[in-house]
N, C-alpha and C positions, 0 to 999 in steps of 0.2 A: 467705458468710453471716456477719455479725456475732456477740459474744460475746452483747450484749442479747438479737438477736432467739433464739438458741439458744436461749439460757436460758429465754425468753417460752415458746418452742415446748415443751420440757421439762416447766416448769410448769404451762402447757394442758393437756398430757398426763395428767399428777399429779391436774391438780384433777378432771379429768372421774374418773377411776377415783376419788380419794377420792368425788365426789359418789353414783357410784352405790354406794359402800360403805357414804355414811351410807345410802343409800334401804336397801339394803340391810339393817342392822343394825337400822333404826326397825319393820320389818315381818317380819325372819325371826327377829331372837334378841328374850327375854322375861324376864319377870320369876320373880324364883327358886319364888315362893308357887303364884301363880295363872296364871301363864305369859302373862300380857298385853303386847300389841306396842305401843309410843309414842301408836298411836291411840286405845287399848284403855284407859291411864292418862289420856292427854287426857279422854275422857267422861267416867273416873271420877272425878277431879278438877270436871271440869264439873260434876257430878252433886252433887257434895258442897257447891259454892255456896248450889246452889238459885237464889235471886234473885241473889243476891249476883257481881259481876264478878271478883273478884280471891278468890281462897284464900287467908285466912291462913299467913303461913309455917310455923305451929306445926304447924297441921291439914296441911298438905301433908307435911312434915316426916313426919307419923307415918303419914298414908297410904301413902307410899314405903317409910318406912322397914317395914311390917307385910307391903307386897308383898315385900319384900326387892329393891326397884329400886333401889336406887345403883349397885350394879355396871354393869346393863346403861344406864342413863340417863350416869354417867360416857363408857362406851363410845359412844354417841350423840352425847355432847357433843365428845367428842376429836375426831368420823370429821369432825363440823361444823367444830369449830377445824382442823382441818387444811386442810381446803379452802377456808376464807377465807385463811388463811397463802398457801398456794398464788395461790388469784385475786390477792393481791397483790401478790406477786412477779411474776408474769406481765402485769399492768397494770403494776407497777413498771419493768420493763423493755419493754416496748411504748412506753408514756411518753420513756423513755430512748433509744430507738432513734431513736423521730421527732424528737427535740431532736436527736439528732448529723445526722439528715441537715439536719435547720433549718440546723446550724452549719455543714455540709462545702458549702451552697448560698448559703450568706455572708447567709443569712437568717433569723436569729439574734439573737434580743434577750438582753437578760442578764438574763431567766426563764427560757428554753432553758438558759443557761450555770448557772446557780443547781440548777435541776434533775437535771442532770450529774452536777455535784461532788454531791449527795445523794443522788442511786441508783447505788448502788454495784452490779457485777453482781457475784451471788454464783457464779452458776456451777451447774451440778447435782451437786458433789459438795456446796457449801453444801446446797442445799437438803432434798440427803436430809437431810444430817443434820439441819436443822433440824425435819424428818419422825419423824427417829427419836427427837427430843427429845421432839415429839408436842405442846407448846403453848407457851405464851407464859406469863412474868407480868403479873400486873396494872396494873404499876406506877404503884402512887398511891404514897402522900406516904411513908409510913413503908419501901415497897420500894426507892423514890429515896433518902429516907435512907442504909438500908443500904448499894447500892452505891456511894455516895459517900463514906461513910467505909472500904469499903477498895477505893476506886479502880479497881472492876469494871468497870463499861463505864458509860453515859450516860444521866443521867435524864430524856431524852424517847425514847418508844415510836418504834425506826425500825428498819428493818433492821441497820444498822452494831450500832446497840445489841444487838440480838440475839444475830446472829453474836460480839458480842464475848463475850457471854454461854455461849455455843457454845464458845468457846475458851478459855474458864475451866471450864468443866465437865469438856473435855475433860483437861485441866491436871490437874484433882483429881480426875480419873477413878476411883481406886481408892477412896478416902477418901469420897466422895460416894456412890458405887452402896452400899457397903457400910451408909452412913447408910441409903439410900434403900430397901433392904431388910426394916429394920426396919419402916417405912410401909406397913400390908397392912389391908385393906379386901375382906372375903369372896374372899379369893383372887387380890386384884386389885394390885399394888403401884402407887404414886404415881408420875405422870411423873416424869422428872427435873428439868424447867423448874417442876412444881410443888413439888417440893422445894427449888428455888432462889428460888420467889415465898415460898417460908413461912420458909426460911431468912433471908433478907434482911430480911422484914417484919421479924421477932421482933429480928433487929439494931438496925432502925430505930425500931420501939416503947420498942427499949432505951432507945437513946440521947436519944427526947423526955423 
């Protein structure tokens, strides 16, 4: 069995358990005030339009914030970002498997070979840890900014980039968590990747 296909299998694995985590966490954990479940703020939000299709962000803003949903809506959001992380790593390397056999059967154009050299397999010790990072940044213009002025990793969204990011976190492991600490939100502290998307922004904000 190939390193791709492992890892594909691995991160199969991954996303189905995250997916039933988000199912999970949308319908058993609730909000701090009124104890309401993602479907239960869905309505109320609904309800608060009236005719209207979209909620103001202001109004939504204070709806959450009076239920006391950030915490638990964060937590929904993360169980979600994890699992597309995941499906994409595991399409990433599906993709990548079927290119090597295209190559190893001399039927193989240079979009297979292209494809190659840009899915890197991480491996599942990459991947937890990409897991236990818990998400991604943004990166728009002022997060590229930043890591390019101190030559962090790559200003397009791809796995390499990531991982390289991984391996700078890991780097300033001490110096970082002890930042990241300070970042507390009803009990709930800030991913680390989110401390690295707001770090970097505020770099890059600088420097425009």
């Amino acid at each position: 069995m190939s390193k791709p296909f492992r890892s594909s299998i691995v991160a199969s694995f991954l996303a189905v358990t995250s997916t039933y985590a988000t199912y999970w966490s949308c319908f058993i954990l609730s909000t701090g005030k009124s104890s309401l479940s993602i479907p239960d703020l869905s309505r109320m939000l609904s309800e608060a339009t009236g005719d209207d299709k979209l909620v103001p962000f202001a109004e939504a803003f204070d709806l959450l914030s009076a239920e006391r949903a950030f915490p638990y809506v964060l937590v929904v959001f993360m169980a979600m970002l994890v699992t597309a992380v995941l499906c994409f790593f595991a399409l990433g390397m599906m993709i990548r498997e079927f290119c090597e056999r295209r190559v190893a059967a001399h039927r193989a154009g240079s979009v297979s070979g292209w494809l190659i050299d840009h899915l890197p397999v991480p491996g599942w010790r990459y991947i937890l840890r990409v897991l236990l990072l818990a998400c991604v940044p943004a990166y728009d213009r002022f997060f590229q900014d930043g890591v390019t002025t101190y030559k962090v990793t790559t200003q397009e969204y791809s796995m390499t980039s990531v991982l390289k990011l991984v391996d700078f976190y890991e780097e300033h492991n001490d110096r970082l968590e002890e930042t990241r600490r300070g970042f507390e939100d009803d009990g709930l502290v800030y991913p680390q990747m989110k401390l690295m998307d707001m770090g970097f922004w505020q770099v890059g904000f600088e420097k425009s």
